[in-house]
VOGU-3710 file (C-alpha; in Angstrom, 3 decimals, decimal comma):
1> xxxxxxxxxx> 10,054/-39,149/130,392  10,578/-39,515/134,565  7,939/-38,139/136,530  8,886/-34,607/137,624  8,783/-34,038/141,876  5,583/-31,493/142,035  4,072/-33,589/144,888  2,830/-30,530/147,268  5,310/-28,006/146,289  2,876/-25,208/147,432
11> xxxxxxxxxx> -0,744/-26,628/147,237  0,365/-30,135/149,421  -1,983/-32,191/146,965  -0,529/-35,481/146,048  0,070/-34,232/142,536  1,526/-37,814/141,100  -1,802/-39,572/142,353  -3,827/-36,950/140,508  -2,155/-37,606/137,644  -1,750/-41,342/137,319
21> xxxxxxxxxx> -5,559/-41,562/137,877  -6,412/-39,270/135,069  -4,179/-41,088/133,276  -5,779/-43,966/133,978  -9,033/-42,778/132,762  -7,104/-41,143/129,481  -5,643/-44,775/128,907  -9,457/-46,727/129,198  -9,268/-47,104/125,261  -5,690/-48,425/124,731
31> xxxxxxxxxx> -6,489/-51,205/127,728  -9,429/-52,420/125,996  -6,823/-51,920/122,833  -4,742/-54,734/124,328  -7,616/-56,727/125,458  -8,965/-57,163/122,246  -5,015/-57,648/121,136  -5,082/-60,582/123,688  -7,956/-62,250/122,193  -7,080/-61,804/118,703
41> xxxxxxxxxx> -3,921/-63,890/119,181  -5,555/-66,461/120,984  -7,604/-66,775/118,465  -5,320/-66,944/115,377  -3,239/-69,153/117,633  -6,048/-71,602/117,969  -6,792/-71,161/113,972  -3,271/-72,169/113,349  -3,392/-74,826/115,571  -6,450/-76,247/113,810
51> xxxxxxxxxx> -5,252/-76,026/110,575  -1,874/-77,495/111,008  -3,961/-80,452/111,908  -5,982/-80,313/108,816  -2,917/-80,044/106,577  -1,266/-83,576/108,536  -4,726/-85,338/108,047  -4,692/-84,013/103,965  -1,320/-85,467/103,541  -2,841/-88,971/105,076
61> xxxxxxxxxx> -5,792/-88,924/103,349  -3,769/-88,633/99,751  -1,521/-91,214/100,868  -4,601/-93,569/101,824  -5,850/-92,135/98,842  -2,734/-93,952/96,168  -3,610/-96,802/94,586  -0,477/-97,881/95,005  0,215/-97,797/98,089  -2,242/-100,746/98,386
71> xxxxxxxxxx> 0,097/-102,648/96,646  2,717/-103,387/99,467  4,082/-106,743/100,095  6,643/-108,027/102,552  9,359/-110,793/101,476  9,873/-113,514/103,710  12,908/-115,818/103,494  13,033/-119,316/105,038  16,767/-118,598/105,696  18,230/-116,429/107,793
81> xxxxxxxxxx> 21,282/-116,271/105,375  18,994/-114,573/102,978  17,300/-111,482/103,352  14,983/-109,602/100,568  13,751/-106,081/99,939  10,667/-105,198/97,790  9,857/-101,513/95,949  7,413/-100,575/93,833  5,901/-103,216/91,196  6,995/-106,223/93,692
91> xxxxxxxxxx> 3,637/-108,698/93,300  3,079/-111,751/95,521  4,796/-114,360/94,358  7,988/-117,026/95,555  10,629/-118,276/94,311  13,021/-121,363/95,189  17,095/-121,333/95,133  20,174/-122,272/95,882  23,377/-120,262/96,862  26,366/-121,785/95,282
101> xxxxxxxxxx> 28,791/-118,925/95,743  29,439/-115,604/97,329  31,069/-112,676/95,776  34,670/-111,979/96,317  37,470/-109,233/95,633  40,715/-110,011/94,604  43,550/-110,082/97,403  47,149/-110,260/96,034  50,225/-110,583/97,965  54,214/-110,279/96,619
111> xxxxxxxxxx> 56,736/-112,713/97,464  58,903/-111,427/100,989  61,325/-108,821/99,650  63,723/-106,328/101,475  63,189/-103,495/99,397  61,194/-101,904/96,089  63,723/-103,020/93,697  63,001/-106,793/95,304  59,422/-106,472/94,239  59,921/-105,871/90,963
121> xxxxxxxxxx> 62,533/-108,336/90,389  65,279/-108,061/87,645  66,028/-104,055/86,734  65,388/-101,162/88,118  62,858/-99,736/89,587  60,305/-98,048/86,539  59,191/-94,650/86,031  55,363/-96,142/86,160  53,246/-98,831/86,818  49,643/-99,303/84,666
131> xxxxxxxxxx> 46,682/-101,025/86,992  44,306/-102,666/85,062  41,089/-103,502/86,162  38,300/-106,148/84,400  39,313/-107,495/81,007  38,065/-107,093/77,134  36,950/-103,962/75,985  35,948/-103,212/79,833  38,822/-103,032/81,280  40,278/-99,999/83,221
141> xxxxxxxxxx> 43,746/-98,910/82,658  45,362/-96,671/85,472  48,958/-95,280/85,090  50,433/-94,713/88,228  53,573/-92,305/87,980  56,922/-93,479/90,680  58,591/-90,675/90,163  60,488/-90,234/93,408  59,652/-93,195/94,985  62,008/-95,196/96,728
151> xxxxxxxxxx> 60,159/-97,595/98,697  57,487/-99,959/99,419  55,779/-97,453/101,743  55,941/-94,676/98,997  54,911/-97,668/96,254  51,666/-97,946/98,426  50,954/-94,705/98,558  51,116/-94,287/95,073  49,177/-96,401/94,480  46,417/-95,919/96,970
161> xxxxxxxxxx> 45,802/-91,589/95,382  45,828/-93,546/92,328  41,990/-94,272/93,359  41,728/-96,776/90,812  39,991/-99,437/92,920  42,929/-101,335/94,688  44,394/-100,848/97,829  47,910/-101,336/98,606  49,288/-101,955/102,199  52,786/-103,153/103,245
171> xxxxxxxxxx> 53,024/-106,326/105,562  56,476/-106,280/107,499  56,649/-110,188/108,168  60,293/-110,106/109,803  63,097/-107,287/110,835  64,217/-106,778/107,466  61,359/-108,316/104,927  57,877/-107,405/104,290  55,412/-108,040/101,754  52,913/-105,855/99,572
181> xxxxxxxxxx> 49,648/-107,212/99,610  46,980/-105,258/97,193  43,320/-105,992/97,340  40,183/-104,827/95,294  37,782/-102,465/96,447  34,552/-104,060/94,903  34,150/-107,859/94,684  33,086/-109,726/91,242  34,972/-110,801/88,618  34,965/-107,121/87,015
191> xxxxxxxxxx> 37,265/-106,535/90,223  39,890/-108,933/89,176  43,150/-106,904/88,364  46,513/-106,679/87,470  49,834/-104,581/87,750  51,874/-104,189/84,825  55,607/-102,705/84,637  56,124/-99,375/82,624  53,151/-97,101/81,222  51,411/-99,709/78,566
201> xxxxxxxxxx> 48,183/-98,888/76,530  45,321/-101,421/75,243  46,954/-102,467/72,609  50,363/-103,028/74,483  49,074/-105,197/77,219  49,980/-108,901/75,306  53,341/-107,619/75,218  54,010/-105,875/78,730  55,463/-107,235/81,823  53,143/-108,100/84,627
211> xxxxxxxxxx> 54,453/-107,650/88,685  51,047/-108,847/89,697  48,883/-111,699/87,797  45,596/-111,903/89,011  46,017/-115,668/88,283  47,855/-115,714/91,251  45,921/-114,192/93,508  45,492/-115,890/97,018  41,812/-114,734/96,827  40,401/-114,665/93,089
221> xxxxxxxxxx> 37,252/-112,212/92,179  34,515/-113,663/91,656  30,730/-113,316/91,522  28,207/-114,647/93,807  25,897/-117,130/92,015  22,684/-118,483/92,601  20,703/-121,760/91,262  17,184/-121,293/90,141  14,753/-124,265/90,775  17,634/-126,654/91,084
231> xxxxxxxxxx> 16,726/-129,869/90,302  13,932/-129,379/87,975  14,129/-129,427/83,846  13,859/-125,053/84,520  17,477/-124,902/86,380  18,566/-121,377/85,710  22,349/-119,754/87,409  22,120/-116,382/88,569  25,363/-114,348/88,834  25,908/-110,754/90,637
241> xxxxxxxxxx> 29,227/-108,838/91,081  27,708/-108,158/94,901  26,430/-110,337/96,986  22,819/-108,434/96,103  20,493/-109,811/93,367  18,741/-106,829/92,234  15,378/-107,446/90,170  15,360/-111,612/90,240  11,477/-110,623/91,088  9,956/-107,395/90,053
251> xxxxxxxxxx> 10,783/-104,997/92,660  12,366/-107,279/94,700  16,371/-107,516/95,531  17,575/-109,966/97,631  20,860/-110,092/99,468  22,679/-113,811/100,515  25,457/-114,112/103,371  26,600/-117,764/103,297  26,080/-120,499/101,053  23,291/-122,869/100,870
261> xxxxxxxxxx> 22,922/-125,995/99,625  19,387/-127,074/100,472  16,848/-124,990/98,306  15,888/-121,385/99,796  12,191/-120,345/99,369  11,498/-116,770/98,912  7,738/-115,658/99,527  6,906/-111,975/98,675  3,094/-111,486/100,341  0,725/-108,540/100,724
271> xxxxxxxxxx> 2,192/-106,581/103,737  -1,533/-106,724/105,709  -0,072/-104,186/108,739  0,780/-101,738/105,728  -1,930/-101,645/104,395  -3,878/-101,809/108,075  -2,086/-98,590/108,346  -3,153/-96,732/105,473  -6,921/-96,806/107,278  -6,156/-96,546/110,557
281> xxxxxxxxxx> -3,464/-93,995/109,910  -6,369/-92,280/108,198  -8,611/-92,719/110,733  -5,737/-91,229/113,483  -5,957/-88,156/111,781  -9,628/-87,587/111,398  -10,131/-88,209/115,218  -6,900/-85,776/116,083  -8,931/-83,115/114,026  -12,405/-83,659/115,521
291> xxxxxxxxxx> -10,702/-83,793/118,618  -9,066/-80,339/118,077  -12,436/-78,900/116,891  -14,179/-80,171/120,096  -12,220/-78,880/122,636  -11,759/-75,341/120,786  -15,262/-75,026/120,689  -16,478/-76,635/123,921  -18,139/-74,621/126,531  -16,914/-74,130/130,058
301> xxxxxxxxxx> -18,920/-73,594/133,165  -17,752/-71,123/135,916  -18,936/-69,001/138,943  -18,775/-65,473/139,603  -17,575/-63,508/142,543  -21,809/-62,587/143,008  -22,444/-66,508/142,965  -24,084/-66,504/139,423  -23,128/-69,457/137,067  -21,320/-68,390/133,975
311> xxxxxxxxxx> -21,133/-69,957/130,902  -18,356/-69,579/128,427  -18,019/-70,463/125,185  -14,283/-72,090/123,712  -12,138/-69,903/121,746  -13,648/-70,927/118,248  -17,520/-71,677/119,345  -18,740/-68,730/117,315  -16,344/-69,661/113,558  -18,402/-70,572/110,759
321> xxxxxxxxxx> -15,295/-71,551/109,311  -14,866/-74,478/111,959  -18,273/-75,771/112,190  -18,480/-76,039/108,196  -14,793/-77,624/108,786  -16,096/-80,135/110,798  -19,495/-80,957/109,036  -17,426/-81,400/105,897  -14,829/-83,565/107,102  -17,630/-85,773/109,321
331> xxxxxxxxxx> -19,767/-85,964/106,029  -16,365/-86,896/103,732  -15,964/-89,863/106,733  -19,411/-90,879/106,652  -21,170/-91,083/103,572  -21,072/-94,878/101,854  -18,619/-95,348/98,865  -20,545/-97,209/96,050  -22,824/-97,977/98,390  -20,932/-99,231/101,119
341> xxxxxxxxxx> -20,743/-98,354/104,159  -17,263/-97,184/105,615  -18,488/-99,437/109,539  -18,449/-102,533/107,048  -14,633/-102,084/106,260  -14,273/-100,844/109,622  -14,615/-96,895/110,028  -16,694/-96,367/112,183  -18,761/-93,137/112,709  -19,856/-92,310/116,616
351> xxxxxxxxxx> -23,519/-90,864/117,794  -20,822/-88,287/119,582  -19,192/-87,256/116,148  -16,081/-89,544/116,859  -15,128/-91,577/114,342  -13,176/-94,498/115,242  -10,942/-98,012/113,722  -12,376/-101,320/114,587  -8,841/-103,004/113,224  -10,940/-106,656/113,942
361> xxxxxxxxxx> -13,682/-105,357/111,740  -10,986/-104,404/109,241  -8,939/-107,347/109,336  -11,848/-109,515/108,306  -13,034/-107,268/105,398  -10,041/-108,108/103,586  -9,745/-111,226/104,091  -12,942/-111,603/102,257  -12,881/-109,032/99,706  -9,605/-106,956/99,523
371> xxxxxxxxxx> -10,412/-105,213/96,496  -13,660/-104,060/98,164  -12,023/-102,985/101,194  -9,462/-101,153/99,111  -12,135/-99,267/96,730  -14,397/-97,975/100,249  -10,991/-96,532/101,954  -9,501/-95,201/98,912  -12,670/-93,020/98,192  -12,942/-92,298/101,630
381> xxxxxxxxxx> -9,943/-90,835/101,499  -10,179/-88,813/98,677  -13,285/-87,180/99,389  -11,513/-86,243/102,790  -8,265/-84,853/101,036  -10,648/-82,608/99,164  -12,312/-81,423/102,012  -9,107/-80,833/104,321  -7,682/-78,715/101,165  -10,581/-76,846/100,506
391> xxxxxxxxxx> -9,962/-75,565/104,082  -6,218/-75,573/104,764  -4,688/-75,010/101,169  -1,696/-72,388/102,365  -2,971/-70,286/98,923  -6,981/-69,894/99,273  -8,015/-72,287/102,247  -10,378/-71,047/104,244  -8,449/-71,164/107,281  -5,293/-70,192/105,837
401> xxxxxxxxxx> -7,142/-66,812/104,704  -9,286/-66,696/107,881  -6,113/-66,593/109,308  -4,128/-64,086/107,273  -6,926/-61,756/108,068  -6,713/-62,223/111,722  -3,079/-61,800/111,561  -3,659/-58,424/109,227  -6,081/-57,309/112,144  -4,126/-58,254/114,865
411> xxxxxxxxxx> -1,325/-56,025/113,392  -3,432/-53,330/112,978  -4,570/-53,338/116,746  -1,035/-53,355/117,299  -0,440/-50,098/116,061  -3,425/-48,431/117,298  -1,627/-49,322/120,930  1,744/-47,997/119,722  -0,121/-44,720/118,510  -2,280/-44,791/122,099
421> xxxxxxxxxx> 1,375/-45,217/123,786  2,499/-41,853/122,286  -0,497/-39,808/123,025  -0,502/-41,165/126,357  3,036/-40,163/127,080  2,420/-36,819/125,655  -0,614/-36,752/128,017  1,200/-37,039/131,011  4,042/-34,891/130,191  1,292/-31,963/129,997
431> xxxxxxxxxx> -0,339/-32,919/132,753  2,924/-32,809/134,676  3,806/-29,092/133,169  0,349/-28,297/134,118  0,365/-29,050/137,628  4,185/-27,698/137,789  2,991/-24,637/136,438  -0,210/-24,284/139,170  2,570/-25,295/141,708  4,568/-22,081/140,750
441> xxxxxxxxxx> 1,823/-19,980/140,900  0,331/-20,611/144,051  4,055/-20,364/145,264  3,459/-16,651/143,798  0,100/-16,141/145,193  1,652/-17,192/148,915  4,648/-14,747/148,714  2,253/-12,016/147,670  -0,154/-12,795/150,770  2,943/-13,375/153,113
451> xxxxxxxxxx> 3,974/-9,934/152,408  0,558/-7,872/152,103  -0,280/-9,768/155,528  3,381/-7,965/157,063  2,208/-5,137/155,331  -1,151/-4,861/156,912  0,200/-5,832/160,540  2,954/-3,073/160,135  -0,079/-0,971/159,613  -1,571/-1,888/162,525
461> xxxx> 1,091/-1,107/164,726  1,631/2,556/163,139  -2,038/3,385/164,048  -1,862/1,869/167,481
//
């Protein structure tokens, strides 16, 4: 509601200062309301804050945590023609080959003709044309209707919504020829094709009439092929539709670009910087953690306008729940894994509550003992997964319930300073009617004095 002008309508007080400082004094419970509003958020803020950490270092604790993610290897190729990915169940190991071929598609082009009726030769044009794709009980049959079409362009087209595999394009090669040149989407010999006159079935294909042989074909399909341990009493071919060998190795596919004659030696080795990053990636996310926790709960020194020092404590100094946080997580970090000590595989634990990767440290512990190394991190890391989900779990963590609380408060105060916003206004407004009304009346009271004083001097002047 606007303020009403009262300001000295018959009593000259400054009306609208009266008011706002009563007001002021009226509204002393909704500021320290908003204060305590204020802090709550910061708080919950710096809750939420912590426990998003806690949640990222769970997740790299329980990847630290899998067995087989210890496992990773690398493949290395002494070719550059030859490149090699590994999944899971890929074991050290290498291998020795040749590559003899790569895989191909089959490209087919028609003799020069002048028209559609020139491509098909003797006859008219048919009602259909059957694709067939692969051979033997494999093999694809496509009809492909030519209803309406009238020329090589429209021939093309047909074929190409067929989506049976084989792309058609037309060639023009001079002002009145072109040619039709058809090629296979995939490569390997599954790929190889033909095109046969008319609509024919399986069992009508020795007897129908063929407008493309894939006998012909400028480019034949064929499969790449590889030579295992050429040269030795073991010599094994490899063939693949593509020019990827899936599964040669366990987990392992390898991919070839050009042929090579002189043997190619595939080595598939434990990936050390993957497996370097399971601990230190571990290790990241206990320090970002600790971190968090120390500067939420470290003290700051200040000095007042009086010249005393002041000492402040951080927004979380006074939360059980992050001091039993941090004890848990420093004692999941610390605490020797069938009896060994985490600083011999290189996590290191601080005087200052740090903990910290010494990657040389590390790097020499598996060299000597990988298994060892393995078993300290991997327990490690499961005693810290339980601890960071015993706190951030988004069901029944501590923190995530520390923090629906907060957030359940927080809304509360909320409403308490709506509710203090209404009373207030409702305040003012009869403080303003108030002071209107005492503005009237003393407008009354002066009218009645104006005219008793005329009164009285009229009086005067009779007696006189």
């Amino acid at each position: 509601m606007a303020v009403m002008g009262i300001d000295g309508l018959a009593s000259g007080l400054d009306t609208t200062g009266l008011i706002n400082s009563l007001m002021k004094v009226e509204a002393m419970p909704q500021t320290l309301l908003k204060a305590k509003v204020t802090t709550t958020q910061s708080y919950i803020s710096a809750l939420q804050s912590l426990n998003t950490k806690v949640s990222s270092l769970a997740e790299a604790a329980k990847t630290a945590a899998t067995p087989a993610k210890w496992d990773a290897v690398t493949a290395n190729s002494s070719a550059k023609t030859v490149t090699a990915t590994t999944s899971a169940g890929a074991q050290a190991s290498s291998l020795s080959f040749t590559v003899d071929a790569l895989a191909t598609g089959q490209t087919s082009v028609s003799a020069a003709v002048t028209d559609l009726a020139g491509f098909f030769g003797p006859g008219t044009v048919p009602g259909s044309v059957t694709l067939v794709s692969g051979s033997g009980p494999d093999a694809t049959l496509t009809a492909v209707d030519l209803d309406g079409v009238t020329d090589l362009a429209g021939f093309a087209r047909a074929v190409n919504e067929a989506d049976a595999g084989i792309t058609a394009t037309v060639v023009k090669v001079s002002d009145t020829q072109s040619r039709l040149q058809l090629t296979s989407k995939a490569t390997g010999e599954p790929a190889a094709f033909d095109v046969y006159r008319d609509t024919v079935t399986a069992d009508t294909l020795a007897t129908g009439t063929k407008v493309v042989d894939r006998a012909a074909a400028i480019t034949s399909a064929a499969n790449a092929r590889i030579t295992l341990w050429k040269g030795t009493a073991a010599e094994q071919s490899v063939t693949s539709a593509t020019n990827t060998f899936s599964g040669v190795l366990t987990g392992v596919d390898l991919t070839v670009t050009a042929k090579e004659a002189d043997p190619v030696t595939l080595t598939i080795a434990r990936d050390d910087a993957a497996v370097k990053k399971l601990a230190s990636g571990l290790v990241g996310a206990l320090g970002v953690v600790l971190s968090e926790v120390r500067s939420r709960t470290a003290t700051t020194t200040t000095t007042s306008e009086d010249g005393r020092t002041v000492i402040s404590g951080g927004v979380l100094s006074g939360d059980s729940a992050t001091r039993a946080l941090q004890q848990s997580v420093l004692n999941a970090a610390s605490y020797p894994v069938d009896g060994v000590s985490p600083s011999e595989v290189g996590i290191v634990l601080g005087r200052d509550g740090t903990v910290t990767f010494d990657e040389a440290k590390f790097s020499a512990a598996m060299a000597a003992d990988p298994a060892k190394v393995q078993g300290v991190v991997v327990g490690l890391a499961a005693r810290v997964e339980t601890a960071a989900k015993t706190v951030s779990d988004p069901i029944d963590g501590t923190l995530s319930l520390q923090i629906k609380n907060q957030e359940s408060f927080s809304k509360s105060l909320s409403e308490q300073v709506s509710d203090w916003e209404r009373r207030l206004e409702q305040r003012r407004e009869g403080l303003q009617r108030t002071y209107a009304a005492l503005e009237v009346t003393l407008s009354g009271l002066n009218s009645q004095s104006n005219w008793l004083a005329g009164q009285l001097a009229g009086l005067s002047s009779s007696s006189a």
